[in-house]
N, C-alpha and C positions, 0 to 999 in steps of 0.2 A: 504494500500500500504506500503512496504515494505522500513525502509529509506535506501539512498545510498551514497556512497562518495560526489555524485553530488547536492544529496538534500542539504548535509550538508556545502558545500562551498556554493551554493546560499544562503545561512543564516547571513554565515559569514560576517561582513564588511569589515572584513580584506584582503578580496581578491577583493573584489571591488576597495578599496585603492590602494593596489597593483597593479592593472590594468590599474586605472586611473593615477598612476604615471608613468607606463611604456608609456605609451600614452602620457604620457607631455613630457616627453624626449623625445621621438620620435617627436612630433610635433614643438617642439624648435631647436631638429637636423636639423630637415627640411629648417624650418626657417632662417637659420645660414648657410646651405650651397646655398640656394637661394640667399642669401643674397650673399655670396661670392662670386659667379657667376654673378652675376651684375658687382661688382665692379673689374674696373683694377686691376691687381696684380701690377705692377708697370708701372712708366711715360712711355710713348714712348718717344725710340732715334730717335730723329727731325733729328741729323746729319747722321745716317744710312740712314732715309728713304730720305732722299734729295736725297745721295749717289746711293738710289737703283732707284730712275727717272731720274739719269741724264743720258744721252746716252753713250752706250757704246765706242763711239769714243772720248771721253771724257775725257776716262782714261792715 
């Protein structure tokens, strides 16, 4: 059998590497925006949200 580009990158480690570090980045990116999405971006306004249950005759 005849070698080809494909044979010759499965040999290499170097592209394994490669791969596997694109895959870590990716899986920590992940990680990190999970993670942001959980947590609040900032406090809630107590005094807005009073403001937005009190009745409108109120005002």
């Amino acid at each position: 059998m005849e070698a080809t580009w494909a044979s010759s990158v499965a040999t290499d480690p170097t592209w394994l590497a490669v791969i596997a570090a694109i895959g870590a980045v990716g899986s920590l990116a992940t990680v990190v925006v999970l993670l942001r999405q959980q947590a609040p971006r900032r406090k809630p306004d107590l005094e807005r949200i009073a403001r937005r249950r009190e009745p409108r005759s109120a005002h």
